[in-house]
C-alpha positions in Angstrom: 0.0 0.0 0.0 1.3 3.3 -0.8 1.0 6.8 0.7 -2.0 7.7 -2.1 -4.1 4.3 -0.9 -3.6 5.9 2.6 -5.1 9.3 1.9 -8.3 8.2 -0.1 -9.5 5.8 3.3 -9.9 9.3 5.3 -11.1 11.3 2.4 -14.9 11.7 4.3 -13.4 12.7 7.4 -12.9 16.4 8.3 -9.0 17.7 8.4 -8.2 18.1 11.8 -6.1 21.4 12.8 -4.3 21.3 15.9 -4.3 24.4 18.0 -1.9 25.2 21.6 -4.4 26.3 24.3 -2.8 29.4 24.4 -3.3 30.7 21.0 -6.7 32.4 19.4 -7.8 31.2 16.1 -9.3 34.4 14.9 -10.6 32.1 11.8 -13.0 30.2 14.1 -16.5 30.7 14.5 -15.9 31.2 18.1 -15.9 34.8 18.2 -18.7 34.8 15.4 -21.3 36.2 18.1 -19.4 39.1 19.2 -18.6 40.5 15.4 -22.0 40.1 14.6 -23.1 41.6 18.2 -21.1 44.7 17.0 -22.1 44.9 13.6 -26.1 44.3 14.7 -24.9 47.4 17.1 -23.6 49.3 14.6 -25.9 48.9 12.1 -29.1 49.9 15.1 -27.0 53.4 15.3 -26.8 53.8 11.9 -30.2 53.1 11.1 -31.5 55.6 14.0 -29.2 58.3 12.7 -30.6 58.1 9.1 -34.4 57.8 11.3 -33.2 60.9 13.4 -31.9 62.8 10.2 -35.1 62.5 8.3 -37.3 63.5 11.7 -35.2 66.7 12.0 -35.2 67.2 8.0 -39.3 66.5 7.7 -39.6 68.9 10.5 -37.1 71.4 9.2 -39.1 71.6 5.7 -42.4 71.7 7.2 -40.9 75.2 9.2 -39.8 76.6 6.0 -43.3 75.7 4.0 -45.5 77.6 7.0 -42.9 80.6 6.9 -42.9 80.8 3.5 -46.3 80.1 2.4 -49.0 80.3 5.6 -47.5 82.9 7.7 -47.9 86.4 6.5 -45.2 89.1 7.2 -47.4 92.2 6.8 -51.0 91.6 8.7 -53.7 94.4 8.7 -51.6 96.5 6.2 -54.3 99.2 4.7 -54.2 101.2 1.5 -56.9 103.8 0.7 -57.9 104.3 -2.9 -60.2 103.9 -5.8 -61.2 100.0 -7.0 -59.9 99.9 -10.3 -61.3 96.2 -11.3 -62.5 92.9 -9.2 -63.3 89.7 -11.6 -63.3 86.2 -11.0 -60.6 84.3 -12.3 -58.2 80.6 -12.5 -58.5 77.7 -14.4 -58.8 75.4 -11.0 -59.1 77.5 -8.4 -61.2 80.6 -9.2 -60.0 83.2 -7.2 -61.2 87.1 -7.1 -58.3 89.4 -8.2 -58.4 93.0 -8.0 -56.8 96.2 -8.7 -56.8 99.6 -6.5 -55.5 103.1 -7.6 -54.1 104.4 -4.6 -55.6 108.0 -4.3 -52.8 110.6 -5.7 -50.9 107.8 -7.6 -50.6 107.0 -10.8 -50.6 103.6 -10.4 -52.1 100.6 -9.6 -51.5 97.7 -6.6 -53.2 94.1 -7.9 -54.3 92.3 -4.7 -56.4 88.8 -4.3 -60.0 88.5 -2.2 -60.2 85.9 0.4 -64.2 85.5 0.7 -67.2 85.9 -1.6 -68.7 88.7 0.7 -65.5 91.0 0.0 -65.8 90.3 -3.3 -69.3 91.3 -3.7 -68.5 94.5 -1.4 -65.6 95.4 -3.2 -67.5 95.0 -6.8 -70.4 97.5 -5.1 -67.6 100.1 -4.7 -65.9 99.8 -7.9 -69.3 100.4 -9.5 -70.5 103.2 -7.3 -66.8 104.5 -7.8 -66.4 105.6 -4.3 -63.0 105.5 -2.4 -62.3 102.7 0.3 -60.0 101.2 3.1 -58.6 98.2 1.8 -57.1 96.1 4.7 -54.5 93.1 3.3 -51.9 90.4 4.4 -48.8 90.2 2.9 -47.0 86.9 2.0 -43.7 85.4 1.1 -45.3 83.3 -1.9 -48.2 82.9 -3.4 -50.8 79.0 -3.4 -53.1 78.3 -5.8 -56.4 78.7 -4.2 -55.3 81.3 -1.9 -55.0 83.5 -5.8 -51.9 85.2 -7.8 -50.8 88.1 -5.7 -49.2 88.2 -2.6 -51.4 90.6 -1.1 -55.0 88.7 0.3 -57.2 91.3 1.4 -59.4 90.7 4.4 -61.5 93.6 5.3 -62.7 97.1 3.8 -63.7 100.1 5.7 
């Protein structure tokens, strides 16, 4: 019998490696459990910071949308003049858009209604062509159904 004969009897037995009791195979899966304690670990922190990050971002964006578009800068600003035109207009959101000559100026400020009632009110003035109080809010920027200008009047005296 020669030395091949020998090595094809063991052939379905696993290769034994012989180790001192004093050394750490780092190759073993041993110490398995604690990498994969510490990546599971890591991986938690990393997944908070990204669920942290997109908390502080959502609420970060929501801030900027209410300053920019809900929260008006000017409130109860007033102008005193002549309605120049009020008409109905949008292709989704009809909105009422007028024009007032301010009295001793040339020209013309273009402003957006918020109710029906003002509308109606300020359409009774243009046509009897007397002067009014128009009170407004100022905005950043303008929404769709809120109308084109940035000023939204709320009131006349």
């Amino acid at each position: 019998m020669n030395a091949t004969d020998h090595d094809d009897l063991f052939d379905d037995e696993e290769p034994v490696t012989l180790r001192r009791p004093d050394t750490i195979d780092f190759r073993s899966g041993a110490d398995d459990s604690v990498q994969s304690g510490t990546r599971k670990h890591r991986s938690h922190r990393l997944r908070r910071f990204f669920i942290w990050l997109a908390l502080i971002g959502g609420v970060a964006l929501g801030m900027t949308f209410y300053l920019r578009y809900c929260s008006p800068y000017a409130v109860e600003a007033q102008i005193t003049g002549r309605i120049a035109s009020i008409e109905k207009r949008g292709l989704v959101f009809k909105t009422y858009e007028g024009e007032i000559r301010p009295e001793g100026a040339d020209s013309v400020m273009t402003f957006s209604v918020a109710s029906d009632a003002l509308a109606r009110s300020l359409g009774e003035a243009e046509a009897a062509g007397r002067p009014v109080t128009l009170i407004y809010e100022k905005y950043y920027a303008t929404l769709p159904w809120r109308g084109e200008s940035l000023r939204l009047a709320t009131a006349i005296r």
